[in-house]
Phi, psi and omega in degrees: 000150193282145175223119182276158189241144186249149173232340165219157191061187150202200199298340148234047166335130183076353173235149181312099203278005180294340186236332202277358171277096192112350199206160179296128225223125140301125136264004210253017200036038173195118187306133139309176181200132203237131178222145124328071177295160143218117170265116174249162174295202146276351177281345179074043186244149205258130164257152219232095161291356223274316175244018170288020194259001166284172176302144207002077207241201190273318170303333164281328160313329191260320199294286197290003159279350135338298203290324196301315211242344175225164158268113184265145216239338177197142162228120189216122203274120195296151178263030176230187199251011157300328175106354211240128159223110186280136187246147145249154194225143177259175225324122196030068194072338197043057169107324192268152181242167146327274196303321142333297170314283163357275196297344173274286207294287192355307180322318172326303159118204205268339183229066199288080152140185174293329144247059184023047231263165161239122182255034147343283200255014197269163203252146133193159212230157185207108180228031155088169165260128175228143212250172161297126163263354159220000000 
């Protein structure tokens, strides 16, 4: 069989390859940004979100305050008493950092939604993306 031999580039041509190995790769020109919510009290205790998910509820409260600075591109609300809602947001975060966000959705207060959940105390973490290895 015939073989062309390549002489520039290669599958990652254009991306920082010092990261991209071990790390999330964009072709789309613009970096995604993957985050952890975990909504908690003031007690630092996981409120069990599991049924918030209606029109004014705590989870449409926390979406659009996301929604001021980014587009969210994925979302999935753990089916458990953890409490955790993973986002993916397109480029590059738009504006929010972990800590901003933190501090926003915290902001919210004690008494979120139609049923008044307390968002206090929520954590969020931005720990990269990882694709299923099965």
């Amino acid at each position: 069989m015939a073989e062309v031999t390549r002489v520039n580039g290669d599958v990652l041509s254009g991306v920082n390859q010092n990261t991209a190995v071990g790390g999330l790769v964009s072709f789309s020109g613009s970096q995604p940004e993957a985050y952890a919510i975990v909504i908690k009290n003031v007690s630092a205790v996981a409120q069990d979100i599991r049924t918030e998910g209606q029109t004014g509820e705590s989870i449409e409260a926390i979406l659009f305050e996301v929604l001021t600075k980014a587009t969210v591109t994925y979302m999935q609300i753990e089916n458990d008493t953890t409490g955790q809602i993973s986002i993916m947001l397109e480029g590059n975060g738009s504006g929010w950092t972990a800590a901003t966000m933190q501090t926003a959705i915290r902001a919210l207060g004690t008494t979120v939604g139609a049923n008044s959940v307390d968002v206090s105390g929520t954590t969020v973490t931005n720990l990269g993306l990882k694709l299923a290895t099965s």
